[in-house]
mmCIF file as gemmi writes it, N, C-alpha and C atoms, coordinates in Angstrom:
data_model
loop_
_atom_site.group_PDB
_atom_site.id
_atom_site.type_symbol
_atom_site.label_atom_id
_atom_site.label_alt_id
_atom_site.label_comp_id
_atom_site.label_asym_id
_atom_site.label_entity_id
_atom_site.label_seq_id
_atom_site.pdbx_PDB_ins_code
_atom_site.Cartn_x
_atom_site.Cartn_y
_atom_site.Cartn_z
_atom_site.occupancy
_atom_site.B_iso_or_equiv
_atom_site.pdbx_formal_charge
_atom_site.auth_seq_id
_atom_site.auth_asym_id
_atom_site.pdbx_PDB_model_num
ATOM 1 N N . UNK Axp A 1 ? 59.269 -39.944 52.136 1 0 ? 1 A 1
ATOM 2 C CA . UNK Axp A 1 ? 58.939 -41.359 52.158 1 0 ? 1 A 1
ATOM 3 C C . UNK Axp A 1 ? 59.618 -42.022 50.955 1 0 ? 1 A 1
ATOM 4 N N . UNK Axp A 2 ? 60.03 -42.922 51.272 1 0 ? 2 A 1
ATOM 5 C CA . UNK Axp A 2 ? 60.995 -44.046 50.212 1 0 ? 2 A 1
ATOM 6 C C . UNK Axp A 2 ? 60.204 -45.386 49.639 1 0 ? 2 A 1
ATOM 7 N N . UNK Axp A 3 ? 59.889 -45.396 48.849 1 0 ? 3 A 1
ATOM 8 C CA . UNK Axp A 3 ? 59.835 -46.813 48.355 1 0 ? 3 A 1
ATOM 9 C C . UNK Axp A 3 ? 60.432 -47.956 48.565 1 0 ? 3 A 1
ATOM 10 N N . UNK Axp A 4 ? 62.121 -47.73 48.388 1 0 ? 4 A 1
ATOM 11 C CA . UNK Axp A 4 ? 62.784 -48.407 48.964 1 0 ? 4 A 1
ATOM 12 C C . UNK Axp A 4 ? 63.782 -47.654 49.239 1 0 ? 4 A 1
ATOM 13 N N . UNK Axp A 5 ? 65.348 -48.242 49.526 1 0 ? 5 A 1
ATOM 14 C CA . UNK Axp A 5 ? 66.482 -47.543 50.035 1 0 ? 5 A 1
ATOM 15 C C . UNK Axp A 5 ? 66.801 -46.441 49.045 1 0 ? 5 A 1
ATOM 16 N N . UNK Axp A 6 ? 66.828 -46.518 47.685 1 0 ? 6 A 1
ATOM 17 C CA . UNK Axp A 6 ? 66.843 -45.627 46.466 1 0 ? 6 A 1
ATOM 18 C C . UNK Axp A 6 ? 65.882 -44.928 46.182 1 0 ? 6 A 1
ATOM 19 N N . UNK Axp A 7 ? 64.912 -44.918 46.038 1 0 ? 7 A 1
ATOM 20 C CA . UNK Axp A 7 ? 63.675 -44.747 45.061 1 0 ? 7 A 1
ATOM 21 C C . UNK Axp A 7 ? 62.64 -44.095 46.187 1 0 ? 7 A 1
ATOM 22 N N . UNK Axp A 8 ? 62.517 -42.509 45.518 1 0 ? 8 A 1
ATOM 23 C CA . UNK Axp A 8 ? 61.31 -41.764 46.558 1 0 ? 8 A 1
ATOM 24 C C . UNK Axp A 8 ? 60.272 -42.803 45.662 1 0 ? 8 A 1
ATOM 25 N N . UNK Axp A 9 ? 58.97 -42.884 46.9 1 0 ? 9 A 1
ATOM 26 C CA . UNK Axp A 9 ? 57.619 -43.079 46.762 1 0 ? 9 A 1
ATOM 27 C C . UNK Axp A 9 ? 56.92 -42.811 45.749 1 0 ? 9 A 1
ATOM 28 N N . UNK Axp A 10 ? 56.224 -43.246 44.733 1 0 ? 10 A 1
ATOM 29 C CA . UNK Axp A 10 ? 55.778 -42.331 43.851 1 0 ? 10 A 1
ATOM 30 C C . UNK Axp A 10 ? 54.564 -41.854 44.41 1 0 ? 10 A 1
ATOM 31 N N . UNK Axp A 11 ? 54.453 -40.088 43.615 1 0 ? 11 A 1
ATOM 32 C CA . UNK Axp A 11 ? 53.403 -39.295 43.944 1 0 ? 11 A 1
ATOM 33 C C . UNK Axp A 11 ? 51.986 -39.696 43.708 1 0 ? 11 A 1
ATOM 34 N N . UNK Axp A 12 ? 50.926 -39.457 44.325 1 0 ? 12 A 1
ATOM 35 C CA . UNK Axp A 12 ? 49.355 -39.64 43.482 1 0 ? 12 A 1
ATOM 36 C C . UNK Axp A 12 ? 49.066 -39.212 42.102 1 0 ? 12 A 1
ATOM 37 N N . UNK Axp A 13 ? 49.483 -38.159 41.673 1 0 ? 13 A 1
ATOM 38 C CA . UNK Axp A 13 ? 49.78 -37.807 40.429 1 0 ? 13 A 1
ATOM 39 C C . UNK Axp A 13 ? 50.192 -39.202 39.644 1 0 ? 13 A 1
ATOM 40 N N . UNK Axp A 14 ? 51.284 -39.726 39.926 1 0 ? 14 A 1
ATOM 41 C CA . UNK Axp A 14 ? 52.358 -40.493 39.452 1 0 ? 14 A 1
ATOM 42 C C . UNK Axp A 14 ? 51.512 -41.634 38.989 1 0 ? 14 A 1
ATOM 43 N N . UNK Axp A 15 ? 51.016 -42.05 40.484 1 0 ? 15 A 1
ATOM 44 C CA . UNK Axp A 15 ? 50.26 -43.49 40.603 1 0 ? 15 A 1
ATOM 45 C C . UNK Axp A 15 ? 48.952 -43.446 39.564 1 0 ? 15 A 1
ATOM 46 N N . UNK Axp A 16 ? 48.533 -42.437 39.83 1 0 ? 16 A 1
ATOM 47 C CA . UNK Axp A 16 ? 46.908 -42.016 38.797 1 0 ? 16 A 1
ATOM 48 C C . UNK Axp A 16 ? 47.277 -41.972 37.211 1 0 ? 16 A 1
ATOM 49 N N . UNK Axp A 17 ? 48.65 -41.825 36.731 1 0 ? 17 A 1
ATOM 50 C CA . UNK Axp A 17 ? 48.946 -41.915 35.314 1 0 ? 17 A 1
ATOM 51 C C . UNK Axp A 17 ? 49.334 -42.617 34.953 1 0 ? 17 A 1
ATOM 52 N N . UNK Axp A 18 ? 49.88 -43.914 35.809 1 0 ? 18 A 1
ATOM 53 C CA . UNK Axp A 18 ? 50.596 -44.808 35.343 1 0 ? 18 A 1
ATOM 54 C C . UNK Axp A 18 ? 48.951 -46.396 35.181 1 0 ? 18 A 1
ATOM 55 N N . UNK Axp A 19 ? 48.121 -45.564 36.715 1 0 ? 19 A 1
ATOM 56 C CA . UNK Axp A 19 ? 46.962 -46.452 36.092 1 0 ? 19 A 1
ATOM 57 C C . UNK Axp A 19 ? 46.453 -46.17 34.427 1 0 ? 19 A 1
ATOM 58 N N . UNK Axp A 20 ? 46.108 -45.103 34.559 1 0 ? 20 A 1
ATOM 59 C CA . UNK Axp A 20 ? 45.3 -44.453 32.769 1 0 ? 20 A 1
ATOM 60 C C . UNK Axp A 20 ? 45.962 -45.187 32.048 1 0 ? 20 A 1
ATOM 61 N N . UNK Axp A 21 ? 47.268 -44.913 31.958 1 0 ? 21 A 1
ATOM 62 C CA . UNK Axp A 21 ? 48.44 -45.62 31.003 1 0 ? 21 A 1
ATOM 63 C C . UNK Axp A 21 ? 48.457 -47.379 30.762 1 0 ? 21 A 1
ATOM 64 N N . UNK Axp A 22 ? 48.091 -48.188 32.09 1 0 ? 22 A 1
ATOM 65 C CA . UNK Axp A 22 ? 48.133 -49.124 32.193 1 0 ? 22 A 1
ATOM 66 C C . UNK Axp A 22 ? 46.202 -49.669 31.667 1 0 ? 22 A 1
ATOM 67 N N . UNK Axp A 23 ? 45.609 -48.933 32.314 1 0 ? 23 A 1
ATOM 68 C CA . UNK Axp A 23 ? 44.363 -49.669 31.674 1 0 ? 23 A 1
ATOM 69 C C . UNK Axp A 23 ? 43.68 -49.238 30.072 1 0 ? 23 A 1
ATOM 70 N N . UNK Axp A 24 ? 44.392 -47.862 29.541 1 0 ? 24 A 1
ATOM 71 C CA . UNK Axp A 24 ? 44.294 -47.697 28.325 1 0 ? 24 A 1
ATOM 72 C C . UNK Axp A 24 ? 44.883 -48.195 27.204 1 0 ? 24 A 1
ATOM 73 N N . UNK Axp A 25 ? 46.105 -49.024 27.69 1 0 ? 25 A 1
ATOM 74 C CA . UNK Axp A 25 ? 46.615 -49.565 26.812 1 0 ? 25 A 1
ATOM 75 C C . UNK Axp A 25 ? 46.192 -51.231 26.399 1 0 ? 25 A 1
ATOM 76 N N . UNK Axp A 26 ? 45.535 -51.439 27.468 1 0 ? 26 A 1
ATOM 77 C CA . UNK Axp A 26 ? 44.85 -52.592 27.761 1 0 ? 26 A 1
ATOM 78 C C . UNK Axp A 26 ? 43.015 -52.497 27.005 1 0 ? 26 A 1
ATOM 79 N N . UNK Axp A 27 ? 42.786 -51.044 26.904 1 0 ? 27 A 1
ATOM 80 C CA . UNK Axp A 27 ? 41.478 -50.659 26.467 1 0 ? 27 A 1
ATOM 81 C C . UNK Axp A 27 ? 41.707 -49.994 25.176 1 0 ? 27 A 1
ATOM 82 N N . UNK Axp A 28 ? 42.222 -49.46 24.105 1 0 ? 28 A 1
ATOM 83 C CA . UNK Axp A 28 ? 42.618 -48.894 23.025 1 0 ? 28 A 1
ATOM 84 C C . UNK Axp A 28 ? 41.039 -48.025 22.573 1 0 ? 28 A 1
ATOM 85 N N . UNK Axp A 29 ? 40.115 -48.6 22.137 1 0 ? 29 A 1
ATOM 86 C CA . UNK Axp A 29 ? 38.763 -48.181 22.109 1 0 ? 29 A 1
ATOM 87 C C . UNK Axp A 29 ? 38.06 -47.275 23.038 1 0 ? 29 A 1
ATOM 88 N N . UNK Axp A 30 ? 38.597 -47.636 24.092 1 0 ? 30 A 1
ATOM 89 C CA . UNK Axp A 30 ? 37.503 -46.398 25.19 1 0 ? 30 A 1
ATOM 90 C C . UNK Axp A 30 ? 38.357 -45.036 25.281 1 0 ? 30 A 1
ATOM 91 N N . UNK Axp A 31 ? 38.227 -44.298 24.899 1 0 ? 31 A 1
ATOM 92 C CA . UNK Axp A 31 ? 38.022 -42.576 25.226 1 0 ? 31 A 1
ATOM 93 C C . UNK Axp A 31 ? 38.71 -41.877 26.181 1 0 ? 31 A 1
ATOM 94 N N . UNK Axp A 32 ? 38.071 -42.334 27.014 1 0 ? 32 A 1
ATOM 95 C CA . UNK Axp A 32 ? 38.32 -41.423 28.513 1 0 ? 32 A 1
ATOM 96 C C . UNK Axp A 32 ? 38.578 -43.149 29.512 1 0 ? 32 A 1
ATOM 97 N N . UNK Axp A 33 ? 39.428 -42.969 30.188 1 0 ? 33 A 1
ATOM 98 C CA . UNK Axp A 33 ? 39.695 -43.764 31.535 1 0 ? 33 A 1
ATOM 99 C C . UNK Axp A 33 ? 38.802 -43.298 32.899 1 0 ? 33 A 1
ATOM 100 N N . UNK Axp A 34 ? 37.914 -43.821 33.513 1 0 ? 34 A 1
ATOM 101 C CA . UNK Axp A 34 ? 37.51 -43.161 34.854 1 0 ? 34 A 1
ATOM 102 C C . UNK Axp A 34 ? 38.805 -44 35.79 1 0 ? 34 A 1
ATOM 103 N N . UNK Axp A 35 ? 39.449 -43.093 36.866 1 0 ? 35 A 1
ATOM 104 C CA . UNK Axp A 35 ? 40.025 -43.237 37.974 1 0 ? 35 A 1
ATOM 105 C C . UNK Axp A 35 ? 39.259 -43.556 39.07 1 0 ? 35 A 1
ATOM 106 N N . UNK Axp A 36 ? 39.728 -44.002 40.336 1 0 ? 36 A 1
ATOM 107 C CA . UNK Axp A 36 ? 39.342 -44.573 41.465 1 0 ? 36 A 1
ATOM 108 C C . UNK Axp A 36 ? 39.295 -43.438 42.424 1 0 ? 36 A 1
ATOM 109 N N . UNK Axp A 37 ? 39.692 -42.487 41.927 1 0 ? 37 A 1
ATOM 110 C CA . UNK Axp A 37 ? 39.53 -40.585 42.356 1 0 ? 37 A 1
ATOM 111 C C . UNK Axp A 37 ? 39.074 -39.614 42.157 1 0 ? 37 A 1
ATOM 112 N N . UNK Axp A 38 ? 37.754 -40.546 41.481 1 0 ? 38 A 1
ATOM 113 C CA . UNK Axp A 38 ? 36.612 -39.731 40.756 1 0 ? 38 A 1
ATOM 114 C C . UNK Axp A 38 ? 37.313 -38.729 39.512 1 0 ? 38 A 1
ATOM 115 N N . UNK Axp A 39 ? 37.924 -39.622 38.817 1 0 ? 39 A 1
ATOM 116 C CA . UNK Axp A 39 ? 38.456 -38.01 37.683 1 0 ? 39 A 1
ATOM 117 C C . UNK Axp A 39 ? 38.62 -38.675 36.917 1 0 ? 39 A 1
ATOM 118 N N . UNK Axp A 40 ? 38.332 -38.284 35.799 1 0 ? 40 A 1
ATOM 119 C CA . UNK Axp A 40 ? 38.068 -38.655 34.656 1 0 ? 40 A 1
ATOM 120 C C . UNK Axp A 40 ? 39.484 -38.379 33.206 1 0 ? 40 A 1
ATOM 121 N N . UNK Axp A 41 ? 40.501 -38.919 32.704 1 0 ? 41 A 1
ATOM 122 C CA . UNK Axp A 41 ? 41.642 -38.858 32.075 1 0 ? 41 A 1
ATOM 123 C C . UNK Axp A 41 ? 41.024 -39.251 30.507 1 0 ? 41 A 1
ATOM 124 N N . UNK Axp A 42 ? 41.546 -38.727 29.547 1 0 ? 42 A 1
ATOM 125 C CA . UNK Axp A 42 ? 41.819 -38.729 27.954 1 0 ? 42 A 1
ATOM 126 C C . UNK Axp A 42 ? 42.804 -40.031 28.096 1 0 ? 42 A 1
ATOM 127 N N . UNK Axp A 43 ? 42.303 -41.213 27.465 1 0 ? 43 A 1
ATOM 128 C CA . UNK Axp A 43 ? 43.183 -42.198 27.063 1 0 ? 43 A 1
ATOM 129 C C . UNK Axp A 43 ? 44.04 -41.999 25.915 1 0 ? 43 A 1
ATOM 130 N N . UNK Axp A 44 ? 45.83 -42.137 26.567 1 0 ? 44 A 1
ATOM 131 C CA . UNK Axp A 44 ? 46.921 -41.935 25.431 1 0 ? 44 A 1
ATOM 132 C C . UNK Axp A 44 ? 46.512 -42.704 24.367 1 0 ? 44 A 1
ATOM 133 N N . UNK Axp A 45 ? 46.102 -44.241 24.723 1 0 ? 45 A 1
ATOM 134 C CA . UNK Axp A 45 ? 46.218 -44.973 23.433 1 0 ? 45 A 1
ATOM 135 C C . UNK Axp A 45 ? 45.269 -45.272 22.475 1 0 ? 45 A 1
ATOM 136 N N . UNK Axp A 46 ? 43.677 -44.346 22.494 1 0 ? 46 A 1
ATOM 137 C CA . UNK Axp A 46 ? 42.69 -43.828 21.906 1 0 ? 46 A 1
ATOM 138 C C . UNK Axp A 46 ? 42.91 -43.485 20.638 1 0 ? 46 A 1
ATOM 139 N N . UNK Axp A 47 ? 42.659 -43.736 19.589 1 0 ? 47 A 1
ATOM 140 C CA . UNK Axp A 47 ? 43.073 -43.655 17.893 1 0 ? 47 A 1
ATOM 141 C C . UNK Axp A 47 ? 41.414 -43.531 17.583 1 0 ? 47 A 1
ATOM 142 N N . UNK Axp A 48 ? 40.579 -42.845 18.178 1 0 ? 48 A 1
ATOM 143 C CA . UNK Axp A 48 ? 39.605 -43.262 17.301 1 0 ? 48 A 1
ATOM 144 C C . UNK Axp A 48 ? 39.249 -41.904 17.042 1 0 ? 48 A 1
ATOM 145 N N . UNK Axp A 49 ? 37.439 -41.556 16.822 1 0 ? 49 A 1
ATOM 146 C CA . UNK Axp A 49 ? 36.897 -40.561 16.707 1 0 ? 49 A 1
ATOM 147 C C . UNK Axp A 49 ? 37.124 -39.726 17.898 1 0 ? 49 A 1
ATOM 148 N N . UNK Axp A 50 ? 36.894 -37.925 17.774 1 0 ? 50 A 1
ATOM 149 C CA . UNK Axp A 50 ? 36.779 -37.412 19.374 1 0 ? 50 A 1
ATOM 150 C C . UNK Axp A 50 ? 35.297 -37.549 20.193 1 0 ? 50 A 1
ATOM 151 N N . UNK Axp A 51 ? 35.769 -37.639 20.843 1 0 ? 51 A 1
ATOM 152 C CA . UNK Axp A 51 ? 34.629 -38.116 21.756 1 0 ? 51 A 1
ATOM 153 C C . UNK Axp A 51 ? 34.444 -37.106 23.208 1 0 ? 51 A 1
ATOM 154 N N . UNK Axp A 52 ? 32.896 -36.539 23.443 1 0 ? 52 A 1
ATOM 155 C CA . UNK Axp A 52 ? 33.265 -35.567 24.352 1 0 ? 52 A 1
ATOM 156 C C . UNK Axp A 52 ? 33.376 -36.222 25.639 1 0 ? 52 A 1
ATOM 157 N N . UNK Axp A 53 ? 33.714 -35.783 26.612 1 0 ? 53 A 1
ATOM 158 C CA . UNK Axp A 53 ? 34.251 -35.8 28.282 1 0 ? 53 A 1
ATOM 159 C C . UNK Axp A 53 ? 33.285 -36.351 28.388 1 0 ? 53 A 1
ATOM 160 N N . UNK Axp A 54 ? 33.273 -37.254 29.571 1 0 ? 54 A 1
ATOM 161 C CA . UNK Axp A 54 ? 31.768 -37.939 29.718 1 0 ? 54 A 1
ATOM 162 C C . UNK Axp A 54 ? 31.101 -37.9 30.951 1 0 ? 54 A 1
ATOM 163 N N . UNK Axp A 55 ? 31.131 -36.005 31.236 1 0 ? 55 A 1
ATOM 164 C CA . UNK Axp A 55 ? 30.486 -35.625 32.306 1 0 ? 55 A 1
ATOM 165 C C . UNK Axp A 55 ? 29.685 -34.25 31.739 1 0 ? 55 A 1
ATOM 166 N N . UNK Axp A 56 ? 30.01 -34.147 30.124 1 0 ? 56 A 1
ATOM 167 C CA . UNK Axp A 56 ? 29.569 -32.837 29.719 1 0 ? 56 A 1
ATOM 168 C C . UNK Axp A 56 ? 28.049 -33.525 28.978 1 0 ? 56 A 1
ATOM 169 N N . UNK Axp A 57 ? 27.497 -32.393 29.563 1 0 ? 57 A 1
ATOM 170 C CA . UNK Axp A 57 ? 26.379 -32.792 29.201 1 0 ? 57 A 1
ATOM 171 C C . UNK Axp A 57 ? 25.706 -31.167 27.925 1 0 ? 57 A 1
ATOM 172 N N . UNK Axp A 58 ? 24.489 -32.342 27.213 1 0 ? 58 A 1
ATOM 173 C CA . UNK Axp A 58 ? 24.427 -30.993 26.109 1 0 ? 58 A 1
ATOM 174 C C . UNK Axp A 58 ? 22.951 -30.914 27.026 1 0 ? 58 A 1
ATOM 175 N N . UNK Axp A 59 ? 22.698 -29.218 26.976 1 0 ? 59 A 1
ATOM 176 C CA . UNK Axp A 59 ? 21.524 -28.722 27.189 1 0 ? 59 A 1
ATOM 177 C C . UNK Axp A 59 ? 20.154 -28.961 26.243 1 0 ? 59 A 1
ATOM 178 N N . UNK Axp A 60 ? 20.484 -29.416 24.858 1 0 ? 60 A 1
ATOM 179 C CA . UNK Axp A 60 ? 19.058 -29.266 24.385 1 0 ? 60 A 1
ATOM 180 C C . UNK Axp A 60 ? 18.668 -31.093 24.726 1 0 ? 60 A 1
ATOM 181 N N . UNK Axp A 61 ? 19.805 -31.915 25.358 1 0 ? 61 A 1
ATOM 182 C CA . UNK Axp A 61 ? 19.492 -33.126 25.359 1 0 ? 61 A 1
ATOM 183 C C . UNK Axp A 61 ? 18.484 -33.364 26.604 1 0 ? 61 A 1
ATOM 184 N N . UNK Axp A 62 ? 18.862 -32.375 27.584 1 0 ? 62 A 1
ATOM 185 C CA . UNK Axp A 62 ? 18.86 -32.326 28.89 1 0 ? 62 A 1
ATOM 186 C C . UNK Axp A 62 ? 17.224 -31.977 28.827 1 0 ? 62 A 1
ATOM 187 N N . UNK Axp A 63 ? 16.772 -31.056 27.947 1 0 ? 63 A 1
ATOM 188 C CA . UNK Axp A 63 ? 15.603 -30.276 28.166 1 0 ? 63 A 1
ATOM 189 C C . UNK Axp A 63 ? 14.669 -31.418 27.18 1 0 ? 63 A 1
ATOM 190 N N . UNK Axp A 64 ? 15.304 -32.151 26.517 1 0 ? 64 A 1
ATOM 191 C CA . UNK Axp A 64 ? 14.549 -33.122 25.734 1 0 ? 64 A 1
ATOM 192 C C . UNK Axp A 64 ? 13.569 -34.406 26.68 1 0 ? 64 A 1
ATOM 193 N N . UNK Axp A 65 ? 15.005 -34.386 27.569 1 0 ? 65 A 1
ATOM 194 C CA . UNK Axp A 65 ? 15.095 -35.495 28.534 1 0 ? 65 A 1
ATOM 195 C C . UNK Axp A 65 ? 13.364 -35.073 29.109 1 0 ? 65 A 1
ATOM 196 N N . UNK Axp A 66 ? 13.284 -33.82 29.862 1 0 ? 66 A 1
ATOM 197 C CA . UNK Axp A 66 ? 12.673 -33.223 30.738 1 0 ? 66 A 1
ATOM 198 C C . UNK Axp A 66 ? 11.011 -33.371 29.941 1 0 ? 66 A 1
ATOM 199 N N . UNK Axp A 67 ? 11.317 -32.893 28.918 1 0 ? 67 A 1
ATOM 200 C CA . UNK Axp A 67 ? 10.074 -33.128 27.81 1 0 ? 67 A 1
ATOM 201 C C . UNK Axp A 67 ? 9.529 -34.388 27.719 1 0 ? 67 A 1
ATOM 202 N N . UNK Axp A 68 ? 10.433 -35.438 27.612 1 0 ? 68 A 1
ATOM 203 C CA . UNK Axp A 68 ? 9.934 -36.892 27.278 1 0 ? 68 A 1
ATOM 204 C C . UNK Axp A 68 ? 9.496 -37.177 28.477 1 0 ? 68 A 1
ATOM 205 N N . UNK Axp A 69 ? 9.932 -36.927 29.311 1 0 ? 69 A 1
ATOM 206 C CA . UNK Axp A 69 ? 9.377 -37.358 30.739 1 0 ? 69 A 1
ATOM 207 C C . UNK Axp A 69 ? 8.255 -36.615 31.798 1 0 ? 69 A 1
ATOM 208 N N . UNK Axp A 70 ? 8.01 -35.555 30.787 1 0 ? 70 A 1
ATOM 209 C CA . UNK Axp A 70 ? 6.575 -34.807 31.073 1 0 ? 70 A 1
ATOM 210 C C . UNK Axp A 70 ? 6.636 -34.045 32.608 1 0 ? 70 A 1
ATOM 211 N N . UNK Axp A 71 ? 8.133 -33.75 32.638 1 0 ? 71 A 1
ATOM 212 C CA . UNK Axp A 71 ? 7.938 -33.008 34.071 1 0 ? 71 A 1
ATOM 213 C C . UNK Axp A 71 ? 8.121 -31.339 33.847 1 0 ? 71 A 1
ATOM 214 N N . UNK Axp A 72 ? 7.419 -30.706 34.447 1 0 ? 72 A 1
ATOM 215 C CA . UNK Axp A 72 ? 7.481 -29.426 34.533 1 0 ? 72 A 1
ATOM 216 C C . UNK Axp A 72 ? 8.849 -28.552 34.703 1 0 ? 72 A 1
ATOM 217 N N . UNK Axp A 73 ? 8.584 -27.411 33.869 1 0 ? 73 A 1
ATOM 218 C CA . UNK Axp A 73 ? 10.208 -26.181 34.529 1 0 ? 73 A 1
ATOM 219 C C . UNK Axp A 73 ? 9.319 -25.784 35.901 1 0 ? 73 A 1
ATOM 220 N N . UNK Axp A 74 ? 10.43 -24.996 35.797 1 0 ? 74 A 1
ATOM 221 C CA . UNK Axp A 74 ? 10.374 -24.511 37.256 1 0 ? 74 A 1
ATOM 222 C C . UNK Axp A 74 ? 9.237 -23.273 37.106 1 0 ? 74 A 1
ATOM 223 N N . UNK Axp A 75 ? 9.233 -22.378 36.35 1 0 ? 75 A 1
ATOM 224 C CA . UNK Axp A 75 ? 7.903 -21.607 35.686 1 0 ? 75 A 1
ATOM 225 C C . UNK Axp A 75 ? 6.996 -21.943 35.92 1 0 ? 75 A 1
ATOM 226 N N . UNK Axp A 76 ? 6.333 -23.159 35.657 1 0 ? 76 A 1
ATOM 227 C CA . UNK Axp A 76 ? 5.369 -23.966 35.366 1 0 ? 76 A 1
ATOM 228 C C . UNK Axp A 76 ? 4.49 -24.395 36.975 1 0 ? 76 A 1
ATOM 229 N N . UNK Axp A 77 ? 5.354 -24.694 37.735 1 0 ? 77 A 1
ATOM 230 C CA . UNK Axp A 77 ? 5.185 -25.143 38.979 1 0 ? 77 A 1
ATOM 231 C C . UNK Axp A 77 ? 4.101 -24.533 39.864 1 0 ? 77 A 1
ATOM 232 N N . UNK Axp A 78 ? 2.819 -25.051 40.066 1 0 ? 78 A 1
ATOM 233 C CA . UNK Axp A 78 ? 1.802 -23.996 40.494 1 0 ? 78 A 1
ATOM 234 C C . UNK Axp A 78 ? 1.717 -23.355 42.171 1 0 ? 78 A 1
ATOM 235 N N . UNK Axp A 79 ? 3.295 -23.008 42.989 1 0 ? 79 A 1
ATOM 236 C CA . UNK Axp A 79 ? 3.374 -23.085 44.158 1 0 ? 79 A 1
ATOM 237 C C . UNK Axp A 79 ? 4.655 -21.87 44.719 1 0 ? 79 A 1
């Protein structure tokens, strides 16, 4: 497939980096770019602190979560 008479099509790959590229440079501050392909990219033009992935989650936050909200483990469950 051609783009035009010269120029193959660009790939999804292609198209998905040139968005990151285009809205990170436009965003300098945010971290990570989310895509329209559910995936999540490291912004090139990011100068700041590291910042983790923002699908990783920490376990003692997780079990904190569970605590504050007074719901039972699975142990616990009288069934």
């Amino acid at each position: 497939m051609y783009y035009n008479d010269y120029e193959p099509a660009p790939t999804l790959a292609e198209i998905v980096e040139h968005d990151v590229r285009f809205r990170g440079e436009r965003n300098p501050k945010q971290a990570w770019i989310g895509t329209n392909y559910d995936t999540w990219h490291p912004n090139p033009f990011y100068d700041g602190e590291p910042v983790p992935h923002p699908e990783d989650h920490d376990q003692f936050e997780d079990e904190q979560l569970v605590l504050n909200l007074g719901l039972r483990g699975a142990d616990e469950i009288p069934f």
